[in-house]
C-alpha positions as CSV (number, residue, x, y, z in Angstrom):
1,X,54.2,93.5,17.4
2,X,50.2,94.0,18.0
3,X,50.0,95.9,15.1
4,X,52.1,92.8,12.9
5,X,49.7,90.6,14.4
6,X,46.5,92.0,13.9
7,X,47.5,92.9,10.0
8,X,48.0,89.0,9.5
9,X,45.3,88.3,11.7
10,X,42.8,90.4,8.9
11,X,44.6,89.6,5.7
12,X,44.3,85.8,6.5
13,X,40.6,86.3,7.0
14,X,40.1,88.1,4.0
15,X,41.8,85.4,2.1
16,X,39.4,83.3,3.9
17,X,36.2,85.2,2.1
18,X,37.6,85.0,-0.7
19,X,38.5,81.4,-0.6
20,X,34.7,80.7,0.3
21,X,34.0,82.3,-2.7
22,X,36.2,80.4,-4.5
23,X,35.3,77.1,-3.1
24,X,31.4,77.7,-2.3
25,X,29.8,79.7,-5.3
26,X,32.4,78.4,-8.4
27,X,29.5,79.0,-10.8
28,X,30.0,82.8,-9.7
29,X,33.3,82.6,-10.7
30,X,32.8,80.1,-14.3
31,X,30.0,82.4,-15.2
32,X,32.3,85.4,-15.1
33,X,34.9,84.0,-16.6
34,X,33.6,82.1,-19.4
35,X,31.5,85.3,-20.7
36,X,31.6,85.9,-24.8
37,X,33.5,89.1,-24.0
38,X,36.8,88.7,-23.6
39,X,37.6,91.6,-20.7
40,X,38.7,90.9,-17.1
41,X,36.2,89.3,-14.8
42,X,35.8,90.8,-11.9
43,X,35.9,88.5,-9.4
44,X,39.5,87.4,-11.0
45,X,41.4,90.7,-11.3
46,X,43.5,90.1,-8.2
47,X,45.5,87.9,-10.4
48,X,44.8,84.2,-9.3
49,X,46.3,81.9,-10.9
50,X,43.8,80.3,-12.8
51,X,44.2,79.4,-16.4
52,X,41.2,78.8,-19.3
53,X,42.0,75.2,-20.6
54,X,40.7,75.5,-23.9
55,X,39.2,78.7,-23.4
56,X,36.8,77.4,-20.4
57,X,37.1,77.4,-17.1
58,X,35.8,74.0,-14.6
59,X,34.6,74.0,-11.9
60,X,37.4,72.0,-10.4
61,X,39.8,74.7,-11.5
62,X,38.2,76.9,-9.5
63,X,37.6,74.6,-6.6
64,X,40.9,73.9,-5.9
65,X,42.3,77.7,-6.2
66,X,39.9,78.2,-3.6
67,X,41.4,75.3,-1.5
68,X,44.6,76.8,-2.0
69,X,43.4,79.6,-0.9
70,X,42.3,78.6,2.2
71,X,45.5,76.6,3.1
72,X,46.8,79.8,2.6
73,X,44.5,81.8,4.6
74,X,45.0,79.1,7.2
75,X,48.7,79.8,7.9
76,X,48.4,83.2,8.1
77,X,45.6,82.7,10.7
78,X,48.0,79.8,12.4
79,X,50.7,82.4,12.7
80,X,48.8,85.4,13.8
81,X,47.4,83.1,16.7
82,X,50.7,81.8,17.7
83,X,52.2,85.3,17.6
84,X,49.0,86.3,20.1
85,X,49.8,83.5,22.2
86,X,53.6,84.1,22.8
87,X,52.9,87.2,24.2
C-alpha cells in the first residue's frame, strides 16, 4: 500500500508543476503555441485538452487548463494523504 501511496503522492505533485506552469507563465505556453509553424509545441505534447479558437490560443484558455489541472493535482494529493493517515 506504501508503494500506491507514494506513486499518487508524486504524480499529483507533478501535475502540480505542471499546473503552475499552466497557470503562472501562460505566455510560455501562447508563445509556443501560437508559432507560424504548425508542429507540436512542446510544452503541449502530453495531450491537454486545449483547443486554438480561431487558430490562437488566450490566455484564459490556458489559465483555466492549468486550474483544472491543479484541482486535479489536488485530489490526488487529498487521497495520497488520507491513504498515509489511515495507516
Amino acid at each position: 500500500m506504501t508503494i500506491v501511496t507514494a506513486a499518487t503522492l508524486l504524480f499529483g505533485s507533478l501535475i502540480a508543476l505542471v499546473a503552475a506552469i499552466y497557470c503562472f507563465k501562460p505566455d510560455l505556453i501562447i508563445r509556443q503555441a501560437n508559432q507560424t509553424n504548425r508542429r507540436a509545441p512542446v510544452l503541449l505534447l502530453f495531450a491537454l485538452p486545449i483547443r486554438p479558437r480561431g487558430g490562437q490560443l488566450t490566455i484564459r484558455q490556458v489559465r483555466s487548463t492549468g486550474l483544472g489541472l491543479f484541482l486535479l493535482s489536488a485530489w490526488f494529493l487529498l487521497v495520497a494523504i488520507a491513504s498515509l493517515i489511515r495507516f
